[in-house]
C-alpha positions as CSV (number, residue, x, y, z in Angstrom):
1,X,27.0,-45.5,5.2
2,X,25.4,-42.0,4.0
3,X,24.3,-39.4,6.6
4,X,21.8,-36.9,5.8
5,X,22.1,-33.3,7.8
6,X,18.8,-32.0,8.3
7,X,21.0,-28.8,8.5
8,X,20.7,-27.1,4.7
9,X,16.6,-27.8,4.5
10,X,16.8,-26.4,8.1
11,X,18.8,-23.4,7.0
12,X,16.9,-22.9,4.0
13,X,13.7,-22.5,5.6
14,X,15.0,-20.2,8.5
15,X,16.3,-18.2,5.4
16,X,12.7,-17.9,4.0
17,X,11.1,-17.4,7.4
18,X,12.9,-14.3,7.8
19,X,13.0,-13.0,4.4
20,X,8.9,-12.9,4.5
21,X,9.2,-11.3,7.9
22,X,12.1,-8.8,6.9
23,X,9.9,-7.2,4.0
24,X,9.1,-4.5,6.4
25,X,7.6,-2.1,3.4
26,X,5.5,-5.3,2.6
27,X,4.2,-6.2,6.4
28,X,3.4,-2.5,7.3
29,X,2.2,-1.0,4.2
30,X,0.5,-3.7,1.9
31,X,1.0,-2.6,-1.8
32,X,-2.1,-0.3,-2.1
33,X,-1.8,2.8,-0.1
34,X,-5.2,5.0,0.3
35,X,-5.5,8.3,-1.0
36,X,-8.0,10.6,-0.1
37,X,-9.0,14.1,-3.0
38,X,-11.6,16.6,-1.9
39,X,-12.7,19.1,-4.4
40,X,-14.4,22.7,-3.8
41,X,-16.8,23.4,-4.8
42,X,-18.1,20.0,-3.0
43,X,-20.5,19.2,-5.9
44,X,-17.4,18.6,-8.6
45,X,-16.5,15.3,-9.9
46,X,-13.5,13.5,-8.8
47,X,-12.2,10.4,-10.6
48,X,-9.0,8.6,-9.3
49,X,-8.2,6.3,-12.8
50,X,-11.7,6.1,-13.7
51,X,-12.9,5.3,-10.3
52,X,-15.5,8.7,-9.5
53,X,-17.6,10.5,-6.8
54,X,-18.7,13.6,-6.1
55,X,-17.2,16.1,-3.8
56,X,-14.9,13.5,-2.1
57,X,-13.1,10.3,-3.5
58,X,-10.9,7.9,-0.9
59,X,-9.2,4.7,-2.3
60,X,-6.6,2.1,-2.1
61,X,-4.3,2.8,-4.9
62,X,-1.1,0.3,-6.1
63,X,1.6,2.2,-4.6
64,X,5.0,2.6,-7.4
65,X,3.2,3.7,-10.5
66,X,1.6,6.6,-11.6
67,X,-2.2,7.3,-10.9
68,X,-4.1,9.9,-12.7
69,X,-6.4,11.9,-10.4
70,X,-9.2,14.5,-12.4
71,X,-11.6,16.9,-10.5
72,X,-14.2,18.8,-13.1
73,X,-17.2,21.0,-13.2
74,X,-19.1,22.3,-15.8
75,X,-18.6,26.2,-16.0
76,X,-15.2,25.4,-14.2
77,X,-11.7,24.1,-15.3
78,X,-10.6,20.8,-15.2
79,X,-7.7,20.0,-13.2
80,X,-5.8,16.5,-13.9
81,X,-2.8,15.7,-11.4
82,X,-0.4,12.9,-12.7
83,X,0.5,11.0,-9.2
84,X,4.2,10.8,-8.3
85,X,6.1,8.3,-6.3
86,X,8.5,8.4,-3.0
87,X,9.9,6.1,-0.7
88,X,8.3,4.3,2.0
89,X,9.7,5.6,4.9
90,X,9.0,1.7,6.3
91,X,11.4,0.3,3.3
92,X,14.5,1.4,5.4
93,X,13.7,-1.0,8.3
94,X,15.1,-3.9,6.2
95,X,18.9,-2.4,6.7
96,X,19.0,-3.5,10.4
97,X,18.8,-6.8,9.3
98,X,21.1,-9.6,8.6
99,X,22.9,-8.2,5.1
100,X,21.5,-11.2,2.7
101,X,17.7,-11.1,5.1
102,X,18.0,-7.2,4.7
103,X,18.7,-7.7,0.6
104,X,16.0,-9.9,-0.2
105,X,13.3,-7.7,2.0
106,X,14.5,-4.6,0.1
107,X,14.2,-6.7,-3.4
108,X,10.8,-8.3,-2.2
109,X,9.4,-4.2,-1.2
110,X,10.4,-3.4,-4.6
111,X,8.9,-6.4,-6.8
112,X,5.6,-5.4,-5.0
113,X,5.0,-2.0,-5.1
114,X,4.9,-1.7,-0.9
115,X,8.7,-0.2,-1.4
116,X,6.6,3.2,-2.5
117,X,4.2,5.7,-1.4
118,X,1.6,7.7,-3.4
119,X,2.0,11.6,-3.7
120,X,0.4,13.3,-3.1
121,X,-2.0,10.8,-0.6
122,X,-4.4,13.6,0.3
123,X,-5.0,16.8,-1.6
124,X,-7.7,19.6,-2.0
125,X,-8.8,20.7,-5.3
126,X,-9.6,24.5,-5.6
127,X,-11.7,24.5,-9.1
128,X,-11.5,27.9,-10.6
129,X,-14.5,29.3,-13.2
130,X,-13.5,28.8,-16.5
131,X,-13.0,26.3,-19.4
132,X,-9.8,24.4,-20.2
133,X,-7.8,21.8,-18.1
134,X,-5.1,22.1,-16.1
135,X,-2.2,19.6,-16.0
136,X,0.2,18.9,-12.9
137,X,2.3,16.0,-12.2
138,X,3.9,15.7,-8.8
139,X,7.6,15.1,-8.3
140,X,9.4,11.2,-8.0
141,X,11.7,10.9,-5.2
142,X,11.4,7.0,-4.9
143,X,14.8,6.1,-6.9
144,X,17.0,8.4,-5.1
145,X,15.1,6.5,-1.7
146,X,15.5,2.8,-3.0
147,X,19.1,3.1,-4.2
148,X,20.5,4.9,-1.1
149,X,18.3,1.9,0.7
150,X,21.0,-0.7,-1.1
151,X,23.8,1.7,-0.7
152,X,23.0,1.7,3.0
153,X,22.7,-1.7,3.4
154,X,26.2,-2.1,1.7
155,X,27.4,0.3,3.6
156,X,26.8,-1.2,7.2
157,X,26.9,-4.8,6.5
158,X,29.9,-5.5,4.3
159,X,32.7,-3.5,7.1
160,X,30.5,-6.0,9.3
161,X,31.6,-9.0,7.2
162,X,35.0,-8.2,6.1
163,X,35.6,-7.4,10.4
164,X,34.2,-10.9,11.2
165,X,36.2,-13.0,8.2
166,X,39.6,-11.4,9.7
167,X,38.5,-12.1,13.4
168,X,37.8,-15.6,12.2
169,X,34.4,-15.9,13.0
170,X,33.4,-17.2,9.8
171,X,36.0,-19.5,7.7
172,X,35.3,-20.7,4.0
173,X,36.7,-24.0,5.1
174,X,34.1,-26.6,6.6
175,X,34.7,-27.4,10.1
């Protein structure tokens, strides 16, 4: 006679529970994040990857990939700013987790952009008289933030591991 445990589908889906939950980049960011450019003089025209208004632009960007933000005037000089990319400062919450929950929020974060923020999020744009553009780019600090996330995770949770393998509380045998 075959008996069925009910305990791997059981385990599975308390794995998957908590991996939707521990994507803590994903539940408190989303994967747009709003940024907000103001130019002076007010009556310029601000464009956000095509997207325009005048004086003022807000609008949910994808966070983790560049965005390319333009402010221009006749008489004045164009100014493009190439968006850069950090780290979400919500990302880290996913290394007080279990080490594999805490591995597939982090991985989850990434695949979906909600790992990131936007820089700059808000900026003023000072348009000077003139003709020409002006280029800037803004700085990425987002790799240096999602591998010392992984590092960190490593860090705490496998001492954890190795500790409770030799006080026996986990065995490779079954029971």
């Amino acid at each position: 006679m075959l008996h069925h445990s009910k305990f791997p589908l059981f385990a599975f889906l308390a794995l998957l529970c908590a991996a939707i939950v521990a994507s803590c980049s994903t539940s408190v960011n989303g994967s747009k994040q709003y940024v907000t450019v103001i130019s002076e003089p007010a009556d310029a025209t601000v464009k956000i990857d095509g997207d325009s208004g005048i004086g003022h632009l807000i609008l949910p960007i994808t966070r983790g990939k560049p965005h390319l933000i333009e402010v221009k005037k006749d008489g004045y000089q164009t100014v493009r700013i190439t968006t850069g990319s950090g780290t979400a400062g919500a990302f880290y919450g996913n290394i007080i987790l279990p080490f594999y929950v805490s591995l597939i929020g982090e991985i989850i974060d990434i695949s979906n952009g909600s790992a990131y923020s936007v820089n700059p999020d808000r900026t003023t744009v000072v348009l000077e008289k003139g003709s020409g553009v002006i280029e800037e780019t803004t700085g990425n600090t987002a790799t240096f933030g999602i591998v010392g996330g992984f590092v960190l995770t490593l860090a705490i949770w496998v001492p954890l591991v190795i500790l409770a393998v030799a006080l026996g509380h986990f065995s490779a045998s079954p029971p």
